[in-house]
C-alpha positions in Angstrom: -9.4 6.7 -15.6 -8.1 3.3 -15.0 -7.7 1.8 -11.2 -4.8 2.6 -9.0 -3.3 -0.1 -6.7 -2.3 1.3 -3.0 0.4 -0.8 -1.2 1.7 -0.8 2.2 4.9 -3.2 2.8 6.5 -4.8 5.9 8.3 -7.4 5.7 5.6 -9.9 7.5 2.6 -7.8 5.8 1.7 -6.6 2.5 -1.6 -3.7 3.1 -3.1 -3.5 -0.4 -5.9 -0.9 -1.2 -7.5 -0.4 -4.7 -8.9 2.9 -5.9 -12.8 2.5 -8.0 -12.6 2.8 -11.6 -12.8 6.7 -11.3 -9.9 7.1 -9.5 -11.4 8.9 -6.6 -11.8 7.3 -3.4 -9.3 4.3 -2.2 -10.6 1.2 -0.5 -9.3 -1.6 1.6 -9.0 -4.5 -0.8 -6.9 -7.5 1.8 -3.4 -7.6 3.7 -1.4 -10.4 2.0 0.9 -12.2 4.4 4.6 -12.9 3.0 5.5 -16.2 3.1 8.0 -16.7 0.3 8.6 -14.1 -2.3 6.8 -16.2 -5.2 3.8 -16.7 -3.1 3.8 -12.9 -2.4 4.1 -12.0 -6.3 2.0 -14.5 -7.6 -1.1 -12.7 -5.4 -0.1 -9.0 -6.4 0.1 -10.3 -9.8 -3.2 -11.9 -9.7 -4.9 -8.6 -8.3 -3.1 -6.5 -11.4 -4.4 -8.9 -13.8 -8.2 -9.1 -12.3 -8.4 -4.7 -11.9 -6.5 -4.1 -15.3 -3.7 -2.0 -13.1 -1.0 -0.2 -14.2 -0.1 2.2 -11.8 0.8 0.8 -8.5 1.6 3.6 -4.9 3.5 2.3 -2.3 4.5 3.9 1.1 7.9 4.4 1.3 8.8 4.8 4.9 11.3 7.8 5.7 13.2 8.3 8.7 12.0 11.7 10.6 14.9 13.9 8.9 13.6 12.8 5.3 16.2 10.3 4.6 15.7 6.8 3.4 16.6 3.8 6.0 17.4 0.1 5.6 13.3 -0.3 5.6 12.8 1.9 3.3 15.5 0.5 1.0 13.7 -3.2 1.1 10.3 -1.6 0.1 11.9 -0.2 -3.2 14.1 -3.1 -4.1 10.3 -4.8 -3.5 8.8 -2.1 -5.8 11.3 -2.3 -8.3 10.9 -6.5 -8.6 7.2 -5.2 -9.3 7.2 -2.6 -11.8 10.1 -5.2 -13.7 7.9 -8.1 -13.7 4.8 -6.6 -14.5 5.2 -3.6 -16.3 3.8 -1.2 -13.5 4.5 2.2 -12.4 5.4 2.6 -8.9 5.0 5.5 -7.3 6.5 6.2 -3.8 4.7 8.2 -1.1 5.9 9.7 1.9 4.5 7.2 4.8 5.6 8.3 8.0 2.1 9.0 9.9 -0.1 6.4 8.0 0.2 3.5 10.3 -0.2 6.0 13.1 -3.7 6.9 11.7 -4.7 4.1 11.2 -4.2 2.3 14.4 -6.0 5.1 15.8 -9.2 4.9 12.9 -9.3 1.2 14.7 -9.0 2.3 18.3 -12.0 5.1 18.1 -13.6 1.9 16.1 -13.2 0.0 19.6 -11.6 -2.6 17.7 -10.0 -4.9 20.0 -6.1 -4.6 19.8 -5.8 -8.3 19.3 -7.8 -7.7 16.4 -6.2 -4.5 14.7 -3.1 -6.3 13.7 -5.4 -7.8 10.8 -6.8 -4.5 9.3 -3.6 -1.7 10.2 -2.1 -3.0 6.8 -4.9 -2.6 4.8 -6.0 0.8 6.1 -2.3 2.5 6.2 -2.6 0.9 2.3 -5.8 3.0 2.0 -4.5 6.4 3.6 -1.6 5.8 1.3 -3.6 5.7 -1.9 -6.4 7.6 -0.8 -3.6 11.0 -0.4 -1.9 10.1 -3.5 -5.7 10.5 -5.2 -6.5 13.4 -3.6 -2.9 15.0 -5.0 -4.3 14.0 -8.4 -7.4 16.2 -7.7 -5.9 19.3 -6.8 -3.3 19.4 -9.5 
């Protein structure tokens, strides 16, 4: 089994989880901030090259009736740049709830809300990841 990345993308924020070398449990790896596009790549890319990836999952946020909205539309066109320049896979997972769950992992945490804006990214990156590996299991 080779490492999965986990990616969660906003247009400020990029959450990025990695799975361990089994492929069986997700962790919180960073939340890169987007300043220019170059920058942004240029950090993904170091993180593929350092964990040997090949197979990226990204959230794909949905609109509540299933259909895919302007947000959703940027975080493929940012997929597809990806899987282009660095000879990924992406794979797209429903999102809707995970930055839901998350906030509230961090608010039964007692983290302080000024203080969750850091680590929503990251953990939404993990839930997204973290589901996609348990699919794996139970096929």
């Amino acid at each position: 089994m080779e490492r999965v990345l986990g990616l969660d993308v906003g247009d400020k924020w990029i959450g990025v989880a990695i799975s361990d070398p089994l492929g069986l449990i997700a962790q919180s790896l960073k939340t890169i901030k987007r300043d220019t596009s170059k920058q942004t790549l240029e950090e993904i890319q170091d993180i593929i090259l350092e964990y040997d990836i090949r197979k990226v999952v990204v959230g794909l946020p949905k609109n509540m009736n299933n259909t895919i909205g302007p947000q959703g539309e940027k975080v493929m066109k940012f997929a597809s740049r990806l899987s282009r320049k660095y000879n990924v896979e992406i794979i797209y997972l429903d999102e809707r709830m995970t930055t839901l769950s998350a906030q509230r992992v961090l608010i039964e945490a007692d983290v302080r809300r000024e203080n969750r804006k850091k680590y929503v990214d990251q953990i939404a990156a993990t839930y997204i990841l973290q589901t996609y590996l348990d699919g794996l299991k139970e096929a």
